[in-house]
N, C-alpha and C positions, 0 to 999 in steps of 0.2 A: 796952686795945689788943688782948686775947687775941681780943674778941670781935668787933671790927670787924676783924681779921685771918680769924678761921673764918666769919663773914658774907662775907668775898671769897672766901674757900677755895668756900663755896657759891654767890655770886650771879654771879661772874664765871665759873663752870665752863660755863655755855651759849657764850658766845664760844668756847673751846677746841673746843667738842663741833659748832660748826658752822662752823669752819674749823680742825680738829686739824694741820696744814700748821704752824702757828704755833710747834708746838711745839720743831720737828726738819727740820732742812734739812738737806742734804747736805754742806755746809761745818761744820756743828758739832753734831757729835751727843755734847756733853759738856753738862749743865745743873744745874750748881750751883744751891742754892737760893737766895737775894736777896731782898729788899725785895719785889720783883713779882713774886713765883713764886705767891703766892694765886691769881691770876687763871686758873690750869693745874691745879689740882689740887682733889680734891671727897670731903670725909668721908662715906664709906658704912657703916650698918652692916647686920646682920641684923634691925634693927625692919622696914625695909623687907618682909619678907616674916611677921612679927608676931612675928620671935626678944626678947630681952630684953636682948644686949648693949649695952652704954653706953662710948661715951668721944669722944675730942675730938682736933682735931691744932691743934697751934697752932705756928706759926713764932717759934722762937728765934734768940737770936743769943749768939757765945760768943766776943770777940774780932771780928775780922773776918768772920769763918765764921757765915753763917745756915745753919741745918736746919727740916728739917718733925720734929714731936716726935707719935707717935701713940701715945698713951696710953688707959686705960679696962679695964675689966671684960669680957674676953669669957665668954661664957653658952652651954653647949649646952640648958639649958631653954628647952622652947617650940619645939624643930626649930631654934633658933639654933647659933650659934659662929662668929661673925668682926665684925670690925671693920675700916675698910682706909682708907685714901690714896688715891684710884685720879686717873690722866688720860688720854683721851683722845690716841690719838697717830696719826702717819702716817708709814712709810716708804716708802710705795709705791716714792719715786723717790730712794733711798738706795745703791743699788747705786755701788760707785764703782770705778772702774780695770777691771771687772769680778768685782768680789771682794763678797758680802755681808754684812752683818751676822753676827758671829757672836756675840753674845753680850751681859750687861750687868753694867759694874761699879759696884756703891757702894759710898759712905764710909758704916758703919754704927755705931752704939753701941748697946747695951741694959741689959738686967737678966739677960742671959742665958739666953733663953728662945729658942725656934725660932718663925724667923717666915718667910712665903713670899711668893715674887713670883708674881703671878695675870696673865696675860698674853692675852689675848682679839683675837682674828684675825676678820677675814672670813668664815672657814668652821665656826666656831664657832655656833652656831642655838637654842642654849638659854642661858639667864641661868646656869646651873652647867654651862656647860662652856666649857672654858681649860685654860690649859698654866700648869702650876706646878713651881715649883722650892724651896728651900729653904735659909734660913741661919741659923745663931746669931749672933746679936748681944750680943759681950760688954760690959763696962762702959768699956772702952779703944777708940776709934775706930781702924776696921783695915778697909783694902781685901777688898770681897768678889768674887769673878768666877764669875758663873754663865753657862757658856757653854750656848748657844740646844737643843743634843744633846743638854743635860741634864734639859730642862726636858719634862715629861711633860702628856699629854692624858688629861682628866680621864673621857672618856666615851669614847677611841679609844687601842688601844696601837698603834696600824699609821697612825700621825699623825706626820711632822716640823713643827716650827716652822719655820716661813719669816718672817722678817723684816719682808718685803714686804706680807704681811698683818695685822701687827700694828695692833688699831686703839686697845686700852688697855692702860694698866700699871697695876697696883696693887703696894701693900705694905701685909700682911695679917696679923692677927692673927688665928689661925686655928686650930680644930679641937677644942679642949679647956677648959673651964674654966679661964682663968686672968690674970693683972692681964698687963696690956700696958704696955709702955715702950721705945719702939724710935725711935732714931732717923737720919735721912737728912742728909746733906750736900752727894750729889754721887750723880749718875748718868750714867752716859757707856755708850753703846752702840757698840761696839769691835768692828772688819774682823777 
């Protein structure tokens, strides 16, 4: 099942990527993970550019409550160091009452290690530049909110995040040799 579930992680992420609308409407910008969340979301690592880190996300279930589970080895050998989760997303037309997005909250668990959310905009022009922010993830599942102010551009410090522009989310294991175990329940982007 792990692997016909990371086979849709991977073969269903082209529909998201050529209608990302799918993801996030205006009426419910909360998205638990479920049964058919594979089809939204896509394992990247650093092989892609010839790094050496390894791992896998596979959808659990614990109770009623499914997660995405991103586990593996990350590697700064080789010009690597990350592993991610990423999807494809659109708020262009999210603005609501006149108020925007301000931010994003999930249910998270780990091993305790610091992992980051990679956030990629329209005006972003390079594969390593994105707005990131930062959270630990302890072994007890606990609401995280990282609001949009806090989230930092990787190649621009004279950058805000706008919402409007967001076109992916990831969640990243990232930056330093170390085993990855992080997991998602729930992500809700919140006025």
């Amino acid at each position: 099942m792990k692997k016909r579930l990371l086979v849709s992680f991977l073969a269903l992420f082209i529909t998201l990527t050529l209608s990302s609308n799918i993801f996030a409407t205006e009426e419910n910008l909360s998205f638990p993970f479920n049964a058919d969340s594979g089809k939204y979301w896509q394992y990247v690592s650093d092989r892609v550019m010839g790094g050496v880190s390894d791992g896998q996300v596979d959808l659990e279930k614990e109770g009623e409550m499914y997660y995405a589970r991103l586990t593996g080895n990350v590697s700064t050998s080789n010009n690597g160091g990350f592993i991610q989760l990423r999807a494809g997303v659109s708020f262009a037309n999210s603005e609501k009452n006149g108020n925007n997005l301000q931010g994003v909250r999930l249910n998270v668990r780990g091993n305790g290690e610091t992992y980051y959310i990679h956030i990629r905009t329209n005006e972003n022009w390079s594969p390593s530049d994105y707005y990131s922010a930062t959270f630990k993830a302890d072994s007890e599942w606990q609401i995280i909110d990282l609001p949009f102010n806090k989230f930092e551009r990787k190649w621009s410090t004279n950058s805000t995040l706008d919402a409007k522009n967001i076109r992916s989310f990831g969640i990243v294991a990232y930056g330093k040799d170390y085993v990855s175990d992080v997991s998602v329940s729930t992500i809700e982007f919140y006025y």
